[in-house]
C-alpha positions in Angstrom: 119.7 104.4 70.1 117.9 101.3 68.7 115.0 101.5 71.3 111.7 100.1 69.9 108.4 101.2 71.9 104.8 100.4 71.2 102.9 103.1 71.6 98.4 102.5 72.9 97.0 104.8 71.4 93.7 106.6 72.9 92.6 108.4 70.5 89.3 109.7 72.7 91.9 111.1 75.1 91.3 115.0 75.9 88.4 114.9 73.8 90.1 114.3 70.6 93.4 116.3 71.8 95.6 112.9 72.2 94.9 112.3 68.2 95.5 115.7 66.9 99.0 116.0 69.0 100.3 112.5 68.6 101.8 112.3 64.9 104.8 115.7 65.4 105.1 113.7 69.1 105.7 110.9 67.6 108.1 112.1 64.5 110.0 113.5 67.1 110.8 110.6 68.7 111.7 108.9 65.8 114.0 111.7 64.4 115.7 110.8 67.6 116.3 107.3 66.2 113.7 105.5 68.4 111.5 103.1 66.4 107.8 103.4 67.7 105.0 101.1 66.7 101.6 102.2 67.5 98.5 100.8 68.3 95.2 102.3 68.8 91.9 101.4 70.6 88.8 101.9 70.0 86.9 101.1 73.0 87.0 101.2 76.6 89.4 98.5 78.2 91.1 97.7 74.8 94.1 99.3 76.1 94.7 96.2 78.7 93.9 93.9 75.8 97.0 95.4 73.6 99.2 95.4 76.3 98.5 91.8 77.6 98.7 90.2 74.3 102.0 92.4 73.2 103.8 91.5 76.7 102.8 88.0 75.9 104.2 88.4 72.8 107.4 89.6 74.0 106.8 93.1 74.2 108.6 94.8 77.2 108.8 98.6 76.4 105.4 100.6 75.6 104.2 104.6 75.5 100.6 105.1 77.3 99.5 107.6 74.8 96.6 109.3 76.8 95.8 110.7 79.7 96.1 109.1 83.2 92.6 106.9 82.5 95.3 105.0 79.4 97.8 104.4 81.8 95.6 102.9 83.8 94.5 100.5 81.4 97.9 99.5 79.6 99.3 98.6 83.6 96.2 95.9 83.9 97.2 94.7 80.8 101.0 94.2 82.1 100.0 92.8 85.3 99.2 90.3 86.9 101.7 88.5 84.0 104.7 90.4 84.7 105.2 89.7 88.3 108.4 87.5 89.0 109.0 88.2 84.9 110.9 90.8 83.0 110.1 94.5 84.4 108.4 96.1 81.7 108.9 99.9 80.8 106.2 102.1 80.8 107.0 105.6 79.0 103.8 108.3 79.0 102.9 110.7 76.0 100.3 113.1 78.1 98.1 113.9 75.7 95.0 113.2 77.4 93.2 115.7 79.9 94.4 114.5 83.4 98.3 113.4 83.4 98.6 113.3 87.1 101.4 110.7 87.7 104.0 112.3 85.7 103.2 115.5 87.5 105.4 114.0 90.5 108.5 114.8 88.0 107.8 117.9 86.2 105.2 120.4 85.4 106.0 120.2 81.5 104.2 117.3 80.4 104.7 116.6 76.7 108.2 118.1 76.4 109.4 116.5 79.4 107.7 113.1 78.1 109.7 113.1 75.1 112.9 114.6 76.5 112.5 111.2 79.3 112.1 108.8 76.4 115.1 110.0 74.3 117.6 109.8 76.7 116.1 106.6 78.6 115.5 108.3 81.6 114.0 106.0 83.6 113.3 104.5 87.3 111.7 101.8 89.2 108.1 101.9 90.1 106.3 100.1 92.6 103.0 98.8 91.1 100.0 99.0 93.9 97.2 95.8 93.6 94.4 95.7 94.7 92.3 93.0 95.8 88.5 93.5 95.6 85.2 90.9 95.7 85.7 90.3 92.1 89.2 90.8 90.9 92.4 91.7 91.3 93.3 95.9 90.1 96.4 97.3 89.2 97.3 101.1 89.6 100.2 103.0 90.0 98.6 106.6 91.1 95.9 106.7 93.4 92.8 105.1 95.2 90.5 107.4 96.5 87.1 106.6 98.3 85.0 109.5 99.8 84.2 113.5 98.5 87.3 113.1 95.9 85.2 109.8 94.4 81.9 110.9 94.8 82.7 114.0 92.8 84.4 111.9 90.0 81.7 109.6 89.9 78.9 112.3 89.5 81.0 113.9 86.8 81.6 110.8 84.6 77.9 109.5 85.0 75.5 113.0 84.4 78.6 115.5 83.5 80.8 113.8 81.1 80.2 115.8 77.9 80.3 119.2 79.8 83.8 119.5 80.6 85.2 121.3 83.1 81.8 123.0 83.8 80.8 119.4 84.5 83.8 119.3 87.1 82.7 122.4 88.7 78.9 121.3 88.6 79.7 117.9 90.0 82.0 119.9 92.9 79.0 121.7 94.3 76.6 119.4 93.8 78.8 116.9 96.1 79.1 119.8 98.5 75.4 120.6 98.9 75.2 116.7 99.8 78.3 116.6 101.7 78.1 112.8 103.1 81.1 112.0 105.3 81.0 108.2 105.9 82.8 105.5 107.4 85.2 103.7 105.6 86.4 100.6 107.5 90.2 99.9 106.8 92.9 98.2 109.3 96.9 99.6 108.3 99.1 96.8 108.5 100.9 96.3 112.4 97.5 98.2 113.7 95.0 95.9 116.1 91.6 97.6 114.7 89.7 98.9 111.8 88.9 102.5 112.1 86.2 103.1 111.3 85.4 106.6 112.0 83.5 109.1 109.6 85.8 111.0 107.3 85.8 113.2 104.1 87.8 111.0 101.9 90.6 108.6 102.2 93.2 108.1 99.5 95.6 105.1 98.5 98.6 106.7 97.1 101.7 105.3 94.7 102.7 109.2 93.9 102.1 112.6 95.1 99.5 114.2 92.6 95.5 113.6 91.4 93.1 116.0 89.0 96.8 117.5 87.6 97.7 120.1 90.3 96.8 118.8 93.4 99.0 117.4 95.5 96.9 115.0 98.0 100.3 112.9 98.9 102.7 115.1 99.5 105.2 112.4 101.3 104.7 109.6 98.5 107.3 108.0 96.5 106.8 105.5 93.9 109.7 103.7 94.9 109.6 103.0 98.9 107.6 99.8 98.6 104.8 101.4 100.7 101.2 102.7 100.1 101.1 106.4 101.1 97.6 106.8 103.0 95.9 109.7 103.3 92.7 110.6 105.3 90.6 113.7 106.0 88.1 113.2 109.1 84.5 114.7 109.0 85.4 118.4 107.9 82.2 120.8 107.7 81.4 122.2 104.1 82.8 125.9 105.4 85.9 124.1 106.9 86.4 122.1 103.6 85.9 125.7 101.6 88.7 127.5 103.2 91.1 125.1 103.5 90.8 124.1 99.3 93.3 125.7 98.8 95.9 123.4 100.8 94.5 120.2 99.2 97.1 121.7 96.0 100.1 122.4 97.9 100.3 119.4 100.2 99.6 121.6 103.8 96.4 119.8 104.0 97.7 117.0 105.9 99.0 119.4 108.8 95.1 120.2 109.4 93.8 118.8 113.0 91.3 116.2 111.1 94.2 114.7 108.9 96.5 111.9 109.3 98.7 110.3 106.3 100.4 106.9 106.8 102.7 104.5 104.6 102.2 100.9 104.9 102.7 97.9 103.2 99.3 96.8 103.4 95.7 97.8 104.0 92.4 95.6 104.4 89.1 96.6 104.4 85.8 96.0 106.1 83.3 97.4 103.7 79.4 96.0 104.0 79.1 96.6 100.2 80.9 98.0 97.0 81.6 101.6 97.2 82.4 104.0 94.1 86.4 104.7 94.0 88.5 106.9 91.6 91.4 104.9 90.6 93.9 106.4 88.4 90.9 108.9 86.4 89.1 105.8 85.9 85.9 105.6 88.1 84.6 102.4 89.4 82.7 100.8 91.9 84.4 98.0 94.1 83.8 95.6 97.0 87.8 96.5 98.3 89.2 94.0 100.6 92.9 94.3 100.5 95.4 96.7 99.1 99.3 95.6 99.2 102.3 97.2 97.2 104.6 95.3 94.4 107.7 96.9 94.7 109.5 98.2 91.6 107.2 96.2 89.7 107.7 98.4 86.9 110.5 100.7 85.3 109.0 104.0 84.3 110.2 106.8 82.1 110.0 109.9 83.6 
C-alpha cells in the first residue's frame, strides 16, 4: 500500500495495557504492507510535543496509540499549525482504557482500528478549539463542565490508582454533594447568556464519553457545528432513575434537557472552572468555543 504512519506511543495507557497489546497490533499492520514508525512518550504532554515537531517535519499521517487522553494530546500537537495547511490523518490504536471517539463508528475497538487503517478508511473531522484565559485547546470529542466534570476531576485527583472502584467512589461522592450551578454561555444567533442552574453541560464533536454512553446522540463530526447538550437542575433521585438513558441517548427527551448545534459558543464564567476534555481533566477560564470544520481526516 506504501502508507507510512507514525505511531505516539503511551505506554501508561490502560495501566500498562497499551504496551503489552501494541507490538502483534502493530505486526499486523505491517504484514499488511503499512510501514509504521513509532514513538513513545514518557511523560504527560509529550505526546503534543511529537506530533508538533513531526508535522513540522513533514509528517502528515500518525496512530494515537492510547486511549482517548493520547488523542487528545497528539491533536494539540497538530493544531494550531495545521490550519489553512495540509489535513493531517489521525488513525487510533485503542489500547488505552477510555476510547470513546471511535465508539461513534463501531463497538470493536482494536479490530475495527486496524481493519480502518488497512484499507484507508477514512473521513473528514471537524476539529473543535477552544478559546480559554490562557490558551487556545484543541479537541475533537467532548467538553463537559458540571456533575460529568466534577466526577472526573475527583477521580483523577484522590482516585486515580483505584480504578474503576475509584470511578464508582468518585460517582457517589459527587452525588452526596450534588452541586448544580450556573454556567453562563450565549449560543451563537441567541441575545442572552443563560445562565440558569443545571447538572452539566457538554460541548460535543461526536456522540460518545466514558466508552458507552452516549451523551450526544444527534452529533456528527462532520457538520461544522458544536453539538450542545445541557441537563437543568435534576434532583439526586431524578438523576438516579433516569442513569440509565444518559447510555442510550433518551436523556435529551427528559423535560430539564435541551441539546443545540451551533457554530459558536462564548462564555461568561467569573473564574476557571474544572472541565473534562477528551479523558483529560483540566481546569479553564473558557471564553469561547467555535468549530474548524474538517480540520482533520480521521481513520475510522
Amino acid at each position: 500500500m506504501g502508507q507510512t504512519y507514525l505511531a505516539i506511543v503511551n505506554p501508561a495507557a490502560g495501566g500498562g495495557r497499551s504496551n503489552k497489546l501494541l507490538g502483534p497490533a502493530l505486526q499486523r499492520l505491517r504484514d499488511a504492507g503499512i510501514e509504521v514508525k513509532v514513538a513513545t512518550t514518557r511523560s504527560a504532554g509529550q505526546a503534543t510535543e511529537i506530533a508538533r515537531d513531526a508535522y513540522a517535519r513533514g509528517v502528515r499521517r500518525f496512530i494515537a496509540v492510547g486511549g482517548d487522553g493520547t488523542s487528545y494530546e497528539v491533536v494539540n500537537g497538530l493544531f494550531p499549525q495545521a490550519i489553512g495547511r495540509d489535513v493531517p490523518t489521525l488513525a487510533f490504536l485503542p489500547l488505552g482504557t477510555g476510547n470513546s471517539f471511535l465508539r461513534d463508528f463501531s463497538d470493536r475497538g482494536v479490530e475495527y482500528a486496524i481493519e480502518a487503517i488497512r484499507s484507508e478508511k477514512s473521513r473528514p473531522c471537524d476539529v473543535l478549539r477552544m478559546r480559554h484565559r490562557n490558551g487556545v485547546i484543541y479537541f475533537i470529542n467532548l467538553l463537559s463542565m458540571g456533575f460529568s466534570a466534577d466526577v472526573a476531576t475527583l477521580r483523577a485527583r484522590r482516585f486515580s490508582h483505584w480504578g474503576e472502584l475509584g470511578y464508582i467512589t468518585s460517582i457517589f461522592l459527587t452525588l452526596a454533594r450534588f452541586n448544580r450551578r450556573p454556567f453562563p454561555v450565549r449560543v451563537a444567533g441567541e441575545e442572552n447568556f443563560d445562565g440558569r442552574r443545571c447538572l452539566f453541560l457538554t460541548f460535543n464533536n461526536s456522540k460518545f464519553t466514558g466508552g458507552t454512553m452516549m451523551i450526544a446522540p444527534k452529533a456528527e463530526v462532520n457538520d461544522g457545528l458544536v453539538e450542545y447538550v445541557r441537563w437543568g437542575p435534576i434532583g439526586r433521585l431524578g438523576l438516579i432513575r433516569n442513569l440509565s438513558t444518559l447510555y442510550d441517548g433518551t436523556h435529551i427527551e427528559h423535560p430539564l434537557a435541551e441539546r443545540k448545534a451551533a457554530h459558536k459558543i462564548e462564555f461568561n464564567l467569573e473564574s476557571p472552572v474544572d472541565v473534562m476534555v477528551d479523558g483529560e481533566v483540566l481546569s479553564l477560564h473558557c471564553e469561547e468555543l467555535d468549530v474548524i470544520p474538517a480540520a482533520l481526516n480521521v481513520v475510522a
